[in-house]
N, C-alpha and C positions, 0 to 999 in steps of 0.2 A: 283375741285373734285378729288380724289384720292389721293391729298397731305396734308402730315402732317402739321400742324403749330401750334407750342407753344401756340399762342394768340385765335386761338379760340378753343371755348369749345362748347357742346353740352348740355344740361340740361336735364337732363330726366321730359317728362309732368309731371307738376302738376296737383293741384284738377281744376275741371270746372265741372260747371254746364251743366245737361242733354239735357238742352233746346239751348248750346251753338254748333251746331253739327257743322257747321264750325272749330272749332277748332277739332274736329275729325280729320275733313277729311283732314287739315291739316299737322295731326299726320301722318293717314294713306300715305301721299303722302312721309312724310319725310320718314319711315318706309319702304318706299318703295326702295328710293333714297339710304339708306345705306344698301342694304340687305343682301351685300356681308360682314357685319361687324359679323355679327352673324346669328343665323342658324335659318331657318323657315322651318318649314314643307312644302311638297306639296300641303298639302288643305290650309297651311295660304298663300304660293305665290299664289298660282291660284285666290285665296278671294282678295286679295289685288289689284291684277291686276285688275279683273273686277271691283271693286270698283275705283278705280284708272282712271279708262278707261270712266267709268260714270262719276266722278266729271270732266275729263279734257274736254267730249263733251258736257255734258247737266248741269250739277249741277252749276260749276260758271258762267258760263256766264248769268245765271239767275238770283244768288245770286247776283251778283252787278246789276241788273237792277234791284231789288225788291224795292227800297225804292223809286223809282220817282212815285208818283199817278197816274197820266196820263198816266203812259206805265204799269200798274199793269193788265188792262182788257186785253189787247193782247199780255203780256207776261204770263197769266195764260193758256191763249188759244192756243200760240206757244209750253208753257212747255208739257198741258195734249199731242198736238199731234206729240210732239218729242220724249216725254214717249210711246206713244204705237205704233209707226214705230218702239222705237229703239230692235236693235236684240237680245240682253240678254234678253229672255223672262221672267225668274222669277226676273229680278230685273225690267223690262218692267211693269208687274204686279202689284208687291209690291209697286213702287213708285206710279203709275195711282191710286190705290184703295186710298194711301195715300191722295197724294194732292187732289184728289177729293172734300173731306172731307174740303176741303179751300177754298171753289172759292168764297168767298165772292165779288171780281172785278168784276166777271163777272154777277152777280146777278142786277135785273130790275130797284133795288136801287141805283147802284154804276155804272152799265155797261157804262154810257154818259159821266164816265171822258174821254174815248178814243176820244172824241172830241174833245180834247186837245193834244194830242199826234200828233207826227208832224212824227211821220213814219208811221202813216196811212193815205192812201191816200186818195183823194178829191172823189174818185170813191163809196170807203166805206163808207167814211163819210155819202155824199146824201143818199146811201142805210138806215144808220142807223136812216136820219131825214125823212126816207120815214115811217121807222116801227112803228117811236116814232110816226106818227099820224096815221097809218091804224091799227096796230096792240093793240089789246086790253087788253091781260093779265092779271092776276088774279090779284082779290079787295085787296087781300093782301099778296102780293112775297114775297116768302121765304130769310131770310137774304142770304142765301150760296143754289148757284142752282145745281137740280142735273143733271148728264149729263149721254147721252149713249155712253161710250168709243167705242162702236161700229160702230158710226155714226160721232162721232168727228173728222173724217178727213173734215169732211165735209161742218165742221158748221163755220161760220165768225160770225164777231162780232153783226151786226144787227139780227145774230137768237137769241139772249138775251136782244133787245130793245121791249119796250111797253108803250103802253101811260103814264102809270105810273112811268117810268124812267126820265120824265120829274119831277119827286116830289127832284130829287137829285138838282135840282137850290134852289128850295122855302128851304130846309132844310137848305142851307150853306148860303141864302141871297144870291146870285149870278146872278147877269142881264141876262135875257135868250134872250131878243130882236134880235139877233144876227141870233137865229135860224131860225128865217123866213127868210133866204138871202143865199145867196148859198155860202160853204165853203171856196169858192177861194175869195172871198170878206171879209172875215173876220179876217185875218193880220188885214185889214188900221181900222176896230173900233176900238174906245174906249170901248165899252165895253164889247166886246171879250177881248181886255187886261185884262181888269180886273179882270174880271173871270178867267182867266190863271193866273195873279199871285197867286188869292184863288188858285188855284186847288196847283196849285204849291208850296205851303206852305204847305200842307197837308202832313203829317206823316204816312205811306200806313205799316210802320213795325214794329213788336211789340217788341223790343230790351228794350222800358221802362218797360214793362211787363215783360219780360224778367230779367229783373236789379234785380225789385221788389220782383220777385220771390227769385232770389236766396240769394238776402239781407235777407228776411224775414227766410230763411230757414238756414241761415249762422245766423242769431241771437238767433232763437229758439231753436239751436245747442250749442249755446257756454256755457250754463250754468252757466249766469248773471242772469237768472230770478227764484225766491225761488218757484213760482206758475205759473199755466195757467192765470192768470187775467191779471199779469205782462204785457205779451206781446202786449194783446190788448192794454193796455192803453200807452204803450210806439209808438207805429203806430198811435195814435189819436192824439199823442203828436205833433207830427208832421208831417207839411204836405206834402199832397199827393206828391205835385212836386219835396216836397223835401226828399221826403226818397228814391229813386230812387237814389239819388247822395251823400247817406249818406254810409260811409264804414267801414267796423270793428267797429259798433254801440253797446256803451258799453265796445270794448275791451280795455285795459289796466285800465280799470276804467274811461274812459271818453267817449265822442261822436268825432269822427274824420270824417272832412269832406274837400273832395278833391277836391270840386266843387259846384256850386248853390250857396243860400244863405239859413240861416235860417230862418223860419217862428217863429213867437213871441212865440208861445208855446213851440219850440222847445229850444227857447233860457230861456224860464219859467220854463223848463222840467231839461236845464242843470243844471240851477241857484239851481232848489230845490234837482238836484241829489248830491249837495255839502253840501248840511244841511243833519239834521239829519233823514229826509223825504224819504226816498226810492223813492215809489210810492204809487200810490193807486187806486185799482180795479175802474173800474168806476162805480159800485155800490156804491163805495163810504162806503162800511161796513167797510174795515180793511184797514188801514195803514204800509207799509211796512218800516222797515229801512235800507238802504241801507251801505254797507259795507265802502263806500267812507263818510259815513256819520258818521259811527263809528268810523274811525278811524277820522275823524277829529274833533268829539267830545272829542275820548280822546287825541289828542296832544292840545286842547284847555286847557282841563281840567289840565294838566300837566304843560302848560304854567304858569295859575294863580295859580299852587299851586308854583310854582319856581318864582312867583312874590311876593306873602305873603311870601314865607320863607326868600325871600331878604329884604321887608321891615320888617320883622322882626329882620333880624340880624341888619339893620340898626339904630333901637331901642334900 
């Protein structure tokens, strides 16, 4: 740091999508890191720092536990009550009202992956298989629970079990027999394993949502499509799994893909975007022609006229 070198360079951010705030925060740290290069205001260093000072105590070390299922119910529960202990009160506030708005973990549906998680202890654990059978809870819990930030120092993880938490086995197929036996016995079954490897394949982050979104809004952008109809029928074109890992869709005049594989439609889709076929609404009223279709109608057309005027000189 401080010294020059020829070989590297610094790039100024690119485009990213809203939904990516990691890459923010990032930005914000490097921003911070060179500040002596160029001039900041006083409200933008003082802004920086405490933003700075929040990602380096609470915000990553969160961000990298977020995606293991099993640690998602007591890292929602650690985040809310690190958020309102911490001493920056308006960013104390602004984040607590935020995440709130998210606790789908810790809700009566999902709350029992934490019996999987192996940094809760044996002590908690029995607490939460005490509540899954005394406590009764309402005929139908809300996806995402709400909480009293008032009170949330207070709360552990079995103030969010009920008998109804017990419905997250029967949803994923998952052997619950395990539960009648006391936690410290349930390393040597079989089929605690196996319900840990389910839990443990489970996908806890929305980064594919994430993808899709800004694919969709990077295609509806580029101005490949003549109509609104276009676009629905180009997303139907292909599938779900795979437009997530489809990129620059449409640009240069083709489909570029940097990963997955195609689904047959999508390879039906390429095939007809080479003919003279555009697309077509999926009402199925109008027919579009595609510009990669016209011009390769006319290098067609110009081919067979430069073959009749050869076989005619031939003549």
């Amino acid at each position: 740091m401080g010294v020059k070198s020829p070989d590297t360079k610094f790039r100024a951010p690119g485009p990213m999508h809203q939904a990516r705030w990691m890459a923010k925060a990032i930005y914000s740290i490097k921003v911070w890191l060179f500040r002596s290069l160029f001039k900041l205001t006083a409200r933008e260093s003082r802004g920086l720092l405490r933003l700075n000072i929040f990602l380096a105590k609470i915000y990553i070390k969160f961000w990298f536990q977020a995606p293991v299922a099993a640690t998602a119910p007591r890292n929602d529960l650690q985040l809310l009550q690190s958020l309102h202990s911490y001493p920056d009160r308006d960013i104390s506030t602004d984040t607590s009202r935020k995440i709130a708005g998210h606790l789908w973990y810790l809700s009566e549906n999902l709350i029992l992956l934490s019996l999987f998680d192996k940094q809760v202890d044996f002590t908690t654990k029995r607490a939460i298989l005490k509540a899954l059978e005394e406590w009764v809870g309402e005929k139908a819990p809300p996806k995402r629970v709400q909480v009293d930030m008032l009170t949330i120092k207070q709360k552990t993880l079995d103030n969010f079990v009920s008998k109804s938490s017990r419905n997250l086995f029967s949803m994923l197929g998952i052997p619950d027999a395990f539960l009648s036996e006391d936690p410290e016995s349930w390393n040597s079954r079989d089929d605690f394993k196996a319900a840990e490897a389910i839990i443990n394949s489970l996908v806890v982050t929305n980064d594919h949502a994430e993808c899709g979104v800004a694919l969709i809004q990077d295609a509806s952008q580029s101005g490949r499509f003549r109509c609104e109809e276009q676009l629905p029928y180009a997303l139907n074109s292909v599938s779900l799994t795979d437009v997530i890992v489809l990129i620059g869709i449409f640009s240069q005049g083709g489909i570029a893909v940097t990963s997955g594989r195609f689904h047959a439609k999508s390879a039906q889709f390429a095939e007809d975007s080479k003919q003279t076929q555009w697309m077509k609404a999926e009402s199925g009223e109008e027919e579009f022609e595609s510009e990669e279709g016209e011009e390769l109608a006319m290098e067609e057309e110009e081919q067979a006229n430069k073959e009749e005027e050869f076989k005619s000189e031939e003549e």
